[in-house]
MARNUDO-694594 format. One record per residue (C-alpha): residue number from 0; x, y, z. Coordinates in steps of 0.02 Angstrom, whole numbers, plus 50000, padded with zeros to 5 digits. Layout:
+-----+-------+-------+-------+
:   i :     u :     v :     w :
+-----+-------+-------+-------+
: NUM :     X :     Y :     Z :
...
+-----+-------+-------+-------+
***
This chain:
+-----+-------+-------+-------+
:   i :     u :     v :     w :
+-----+-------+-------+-------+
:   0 : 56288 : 51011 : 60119 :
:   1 : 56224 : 50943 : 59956 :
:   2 : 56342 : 50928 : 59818 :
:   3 : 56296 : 50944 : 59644 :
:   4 : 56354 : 50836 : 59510 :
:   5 : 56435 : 50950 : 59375 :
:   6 : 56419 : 50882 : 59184 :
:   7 : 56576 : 50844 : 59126 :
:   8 : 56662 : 50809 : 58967 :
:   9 : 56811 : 50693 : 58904 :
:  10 : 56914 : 50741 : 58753 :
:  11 : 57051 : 50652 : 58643 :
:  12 : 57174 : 50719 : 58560 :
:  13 : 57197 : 50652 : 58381 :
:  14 : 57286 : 50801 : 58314 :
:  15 : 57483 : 50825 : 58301 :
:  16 : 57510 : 51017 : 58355 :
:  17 : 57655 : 51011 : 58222 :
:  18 : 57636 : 51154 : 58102 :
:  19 : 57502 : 51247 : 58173 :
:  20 : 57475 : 51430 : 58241 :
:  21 : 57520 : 51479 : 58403 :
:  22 : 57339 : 51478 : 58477 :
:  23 : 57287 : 51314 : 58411 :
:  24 : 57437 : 51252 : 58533 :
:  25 : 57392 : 51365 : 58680 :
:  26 : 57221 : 51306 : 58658 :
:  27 : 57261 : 51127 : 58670 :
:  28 : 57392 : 51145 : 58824 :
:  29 : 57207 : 51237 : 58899 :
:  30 : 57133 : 51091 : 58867 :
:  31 : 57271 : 51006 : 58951 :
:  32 : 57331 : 50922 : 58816 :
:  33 : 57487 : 50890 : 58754 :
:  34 : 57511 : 50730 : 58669 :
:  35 : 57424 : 50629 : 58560 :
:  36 : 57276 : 50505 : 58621 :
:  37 : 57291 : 50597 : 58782 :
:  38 : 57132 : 50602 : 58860 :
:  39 : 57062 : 50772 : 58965 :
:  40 : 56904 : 50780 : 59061 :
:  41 : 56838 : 50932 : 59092 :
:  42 : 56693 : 51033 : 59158 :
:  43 : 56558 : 51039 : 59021 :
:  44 : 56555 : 51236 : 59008 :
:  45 : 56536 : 51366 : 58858 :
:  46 : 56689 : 51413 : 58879 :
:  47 : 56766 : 51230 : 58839 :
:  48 : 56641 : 51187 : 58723 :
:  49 : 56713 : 51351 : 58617 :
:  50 : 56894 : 51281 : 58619 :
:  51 : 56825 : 51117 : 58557 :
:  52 : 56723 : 51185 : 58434 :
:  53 : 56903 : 51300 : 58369 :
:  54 : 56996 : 51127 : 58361 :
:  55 : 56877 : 51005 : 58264 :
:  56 : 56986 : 50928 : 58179 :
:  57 : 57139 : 50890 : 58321 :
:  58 : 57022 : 50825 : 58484 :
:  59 : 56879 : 50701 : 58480 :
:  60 : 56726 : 50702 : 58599 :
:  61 : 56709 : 50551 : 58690 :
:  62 : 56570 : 50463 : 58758 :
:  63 : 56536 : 50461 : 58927 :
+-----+-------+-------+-------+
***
């Protein structure tokens, strides 16, 4: 079987979750993070780039 290679994306969070709404912090445990510099990589998907795009200014896009 052939397996394809999915794109995938690495996020930081840079972000405390201190002080913000309830689905700011659900979106960042989606993201599976938690803490800050924690690093997630994910599946490069609408659906994830959405959730980055609603957190600008708590995770950084990494390169690579």
């Amino acid at each position: 079987m052939a397996q394809e290679t999915r794109k995938t994306v690495k996020i930081q969070q840079i972000g405390s979750p201190i002080r913000r709404t309830k689905d700011q912090r659900a979106t960042l445990i989606g993201l599976g993070l938690n803490k800050m510099h924690k690093v997630s990589e994910l599946e490069d998907t609408p659906e994830v780039r959405g959730m980055i795009r609603k957190l600008p200014h708590m995770v950084k896009v990494l390169e690579g």
